[in-house]
C-alpha positions in Angstrom: 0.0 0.0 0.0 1.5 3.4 -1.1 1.7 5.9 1.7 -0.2 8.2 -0.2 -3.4 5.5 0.3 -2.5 4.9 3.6 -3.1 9.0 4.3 -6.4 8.5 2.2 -7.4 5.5 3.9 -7.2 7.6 7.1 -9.0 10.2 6.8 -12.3 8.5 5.3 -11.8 7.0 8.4 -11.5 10.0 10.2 -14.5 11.0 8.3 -16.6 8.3 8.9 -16.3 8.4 12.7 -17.0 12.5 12.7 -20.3 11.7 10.9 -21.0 9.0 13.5 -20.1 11.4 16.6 -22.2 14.0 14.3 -25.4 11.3 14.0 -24.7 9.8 17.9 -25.1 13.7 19.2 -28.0 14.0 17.3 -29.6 11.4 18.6 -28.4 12.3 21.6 -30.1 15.6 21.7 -33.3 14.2 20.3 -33.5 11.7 23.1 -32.6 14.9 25.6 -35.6 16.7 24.1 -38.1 14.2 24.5 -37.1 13.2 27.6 -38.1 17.0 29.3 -41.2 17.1 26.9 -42.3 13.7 28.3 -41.5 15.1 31.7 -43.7 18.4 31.0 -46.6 16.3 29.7 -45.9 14.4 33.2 -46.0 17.5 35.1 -49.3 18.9 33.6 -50.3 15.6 33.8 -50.2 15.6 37.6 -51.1 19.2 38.0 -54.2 18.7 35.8 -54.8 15.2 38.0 -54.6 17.3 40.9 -56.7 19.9 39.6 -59.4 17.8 38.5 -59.1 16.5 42.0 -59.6 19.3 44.0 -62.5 20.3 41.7 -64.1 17.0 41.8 -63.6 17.2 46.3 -64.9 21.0 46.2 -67.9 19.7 43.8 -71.4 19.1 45.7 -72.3 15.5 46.2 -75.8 14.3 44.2 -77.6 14.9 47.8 -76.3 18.6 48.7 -77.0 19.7 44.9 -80.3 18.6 45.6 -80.8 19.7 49.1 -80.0 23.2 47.2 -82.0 23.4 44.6 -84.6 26.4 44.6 -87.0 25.0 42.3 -88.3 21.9 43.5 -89.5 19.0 40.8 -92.7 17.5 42.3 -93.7 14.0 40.5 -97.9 14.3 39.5 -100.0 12.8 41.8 -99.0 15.4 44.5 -100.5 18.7 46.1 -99.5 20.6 48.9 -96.0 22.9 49.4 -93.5 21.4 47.6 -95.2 18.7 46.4 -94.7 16.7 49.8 -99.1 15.9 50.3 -99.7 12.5 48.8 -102.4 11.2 48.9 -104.2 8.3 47.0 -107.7 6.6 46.7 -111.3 7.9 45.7 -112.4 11.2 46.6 -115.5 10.3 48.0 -113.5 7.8 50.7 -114.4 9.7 54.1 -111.5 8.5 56.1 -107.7 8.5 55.6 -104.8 5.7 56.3 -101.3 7.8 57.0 -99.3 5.5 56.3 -95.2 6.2 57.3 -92.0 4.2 55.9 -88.5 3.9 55.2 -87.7 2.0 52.3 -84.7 0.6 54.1 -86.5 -0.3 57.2 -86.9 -4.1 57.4 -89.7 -3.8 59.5 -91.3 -1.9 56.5 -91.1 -4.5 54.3 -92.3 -6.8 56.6 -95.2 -5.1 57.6 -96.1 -4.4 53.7 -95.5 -8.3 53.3 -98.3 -9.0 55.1 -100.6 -6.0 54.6 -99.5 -3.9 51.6 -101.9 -5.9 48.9 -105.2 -5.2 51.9 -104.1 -1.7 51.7 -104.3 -1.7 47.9 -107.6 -3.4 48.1 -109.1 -1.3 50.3 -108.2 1.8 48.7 -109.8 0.6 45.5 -112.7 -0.3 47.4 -113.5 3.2 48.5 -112.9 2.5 52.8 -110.2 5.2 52.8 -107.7 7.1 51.1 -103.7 6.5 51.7 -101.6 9.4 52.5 -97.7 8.3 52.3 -95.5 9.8 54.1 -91.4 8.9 53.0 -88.8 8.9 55.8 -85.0 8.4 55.1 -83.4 8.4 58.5 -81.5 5.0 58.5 -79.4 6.9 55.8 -78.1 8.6 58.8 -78.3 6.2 61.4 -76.7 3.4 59.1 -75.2 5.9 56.5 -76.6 5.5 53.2 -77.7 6.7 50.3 -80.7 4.1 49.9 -83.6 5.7 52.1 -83.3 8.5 50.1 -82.4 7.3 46.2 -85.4 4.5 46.8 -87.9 7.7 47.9 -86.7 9.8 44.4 -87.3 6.3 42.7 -90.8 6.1 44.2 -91.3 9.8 42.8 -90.6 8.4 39.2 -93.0 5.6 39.5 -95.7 8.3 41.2 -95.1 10.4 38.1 -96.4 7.6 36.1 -99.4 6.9 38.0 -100.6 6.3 41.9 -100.9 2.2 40.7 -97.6 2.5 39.4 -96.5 3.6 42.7 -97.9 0.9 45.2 -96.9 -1.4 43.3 -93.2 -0.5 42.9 -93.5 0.3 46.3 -94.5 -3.4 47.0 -92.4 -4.9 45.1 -89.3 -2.8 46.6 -90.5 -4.4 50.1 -90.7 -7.7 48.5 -88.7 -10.6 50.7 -87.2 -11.4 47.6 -86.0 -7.5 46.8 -85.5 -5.9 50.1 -82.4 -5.7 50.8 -80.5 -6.3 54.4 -80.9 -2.6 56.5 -77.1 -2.6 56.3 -76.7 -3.2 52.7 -77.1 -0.1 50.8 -78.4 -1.8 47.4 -81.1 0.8 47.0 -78.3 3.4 46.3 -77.7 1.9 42.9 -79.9 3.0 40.2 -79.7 -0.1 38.4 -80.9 -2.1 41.1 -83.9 0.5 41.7 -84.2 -0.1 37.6 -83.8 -3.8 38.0 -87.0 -4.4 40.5 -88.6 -1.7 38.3 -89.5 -4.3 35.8 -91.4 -6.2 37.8 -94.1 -3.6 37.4 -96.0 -3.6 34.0 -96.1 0.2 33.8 -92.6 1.0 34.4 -91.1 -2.0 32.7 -88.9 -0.4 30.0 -90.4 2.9 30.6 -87.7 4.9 29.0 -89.5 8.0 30.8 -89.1 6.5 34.5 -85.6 5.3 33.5 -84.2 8.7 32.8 -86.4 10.1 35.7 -84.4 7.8 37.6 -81.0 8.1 36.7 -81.1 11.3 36.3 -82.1 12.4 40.2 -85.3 14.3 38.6 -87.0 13.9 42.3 -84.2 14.2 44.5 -84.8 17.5 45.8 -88.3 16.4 46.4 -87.3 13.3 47.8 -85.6 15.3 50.7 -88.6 17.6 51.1 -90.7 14.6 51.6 -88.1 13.2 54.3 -88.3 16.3 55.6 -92.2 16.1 56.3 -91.4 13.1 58.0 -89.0 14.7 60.5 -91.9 17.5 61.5 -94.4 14.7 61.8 -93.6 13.8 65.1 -93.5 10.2 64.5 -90.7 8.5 66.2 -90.1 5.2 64.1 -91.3 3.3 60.8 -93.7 1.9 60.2 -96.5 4.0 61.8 -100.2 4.4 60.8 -102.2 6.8 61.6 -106.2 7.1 60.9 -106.9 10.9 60.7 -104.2 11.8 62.8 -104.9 9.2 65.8 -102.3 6.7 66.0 -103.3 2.9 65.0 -101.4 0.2 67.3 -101.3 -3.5 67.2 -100.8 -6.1 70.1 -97.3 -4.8 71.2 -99.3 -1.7 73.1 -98.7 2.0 72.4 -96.3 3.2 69.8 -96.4 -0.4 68.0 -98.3 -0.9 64.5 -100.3 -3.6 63.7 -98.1 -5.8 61.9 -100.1 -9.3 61.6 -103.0 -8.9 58.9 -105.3 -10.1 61.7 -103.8 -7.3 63.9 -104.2 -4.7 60.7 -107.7 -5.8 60.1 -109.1 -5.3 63.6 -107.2 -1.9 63.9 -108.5 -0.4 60.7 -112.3 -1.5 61.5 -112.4 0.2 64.5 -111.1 3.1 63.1 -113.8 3.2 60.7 -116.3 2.8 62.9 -114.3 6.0 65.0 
């Protein structure tokens, strides 16, 4: 090899490897720069998480928005301030059955187990109107959601119609749908939905859906707890028969829970 070669030889070589550097520092630089964009997307990432946080912690819960609103959204079927009097059966019936629940209270359910089609039956039949009254104070003695999201449910179905009502109503308190007191399954709307279908008149009701998932009676639902709490009646269930107290076997302050109990109760009310 001449040395004239050997000097060419050497600096391709020389070139080669200042190219490389040239491409390897490019590279290098490129990898820098997304490196600190990836962090900056990271950072605004976070701050944006944290932001969305802190919006999400200051924004009011379903229940306060409702407790808040000025305009209240009364179901039909309803009279009185705010939309809380509801009252059902013939207008000709002289006498009326207040009736007061919880729709988590297992001694609800049990009591409409054995009573809640008689009451139906009556009402049809003209011996007296209903009056319900809605509670939903075992959300705050076993904190829940489901007194209250059952009671804006209710609305929906009362909406539709006073049947639709008692009998979503019933089949809420049915053994087979009422839940445990401490299991909050009346919370979820697709469980309300769920035992919805049981009821020809709300079955695929795309009206009573949305009315449901939407909260459309929340702030009504509340007023109506509300009218419980200035009742003055201590526990659930509770019947009244134009305003005097109806008791069963178990002496003052206790309903009458057995249809033989309910039955002798209500007739000598009538006859009152």
């Amino acid at each position: 090899m001449s040395a004239r070669n050997n000097q060419a030889n050497k600096a391709a070589a020389r070139e080669r490897l200042r190219i490389e550097r040239e491409r390897q520092a490019k590279r290098d630089r490129t990898r820098r720069q997304l490196i600190v964009a990836a962090s900056i997307v990271g950072v605004l990432a976070i701050a944006g998480g944290v932001g969305y946080g802190v919006m999400q912690a200051n924004k009011p819960s379903q229940w306060e928005a409702a407790k808040n609103e000025k305009q209240i959204t009364a179901p039909a079927n309803t009279t009185g301030k705010n939309g809380t009097t509801l009252v059902i059966g013939k207008k000709d019936a002289k006498k009326t059955l207040e009736l007061y629940e919880d729709s988590r209270c297992p001694v609800c359910a049990t009591f409409e187990q054995a009573n809640g089609e008689t009451i139906k039956k009556d009402v049809d039949a003209g011996k007296y109107k209903l009056r319900y009254v809605g509670a939903a104070f075992i959300d705050r003695t076993i904190p829940g959601e489901g007194s209250r999201n059952a009671l804006s449910a209710l609305g929906a179905a009362l909406d539709v119609s006073p049947e639709a009502f008692l009998e979503y109503k019933g089949a809420l308190y049915a053994q087979k749908n009422h839940p445990a007191e401490q299991d909050d399954k009346f919370a979820k709307d697709d469980y309300l939905l769920k035992v919805a279908d049981e009821v020809d008149a709300l079955k695929g009701n795309k009206e009573f859906q949305k009315d449901v998932q939407d909260g459309t009676f929340d702030a009504w639902a509340l007023k109506m707890a509300d009218t419980f709490q200035k009742s003055g009646v201590k526990g659930t269930p509770a019947l009244k028969m134009d305003g005097k107290t109806l008791t069963g076997s178990g002496g003052e302050g206790s309903p009458p829970m057995t249809p033989e109990e309910f039955k002798t109760a209500i007739d000598k009310a009538l006859k009152g």
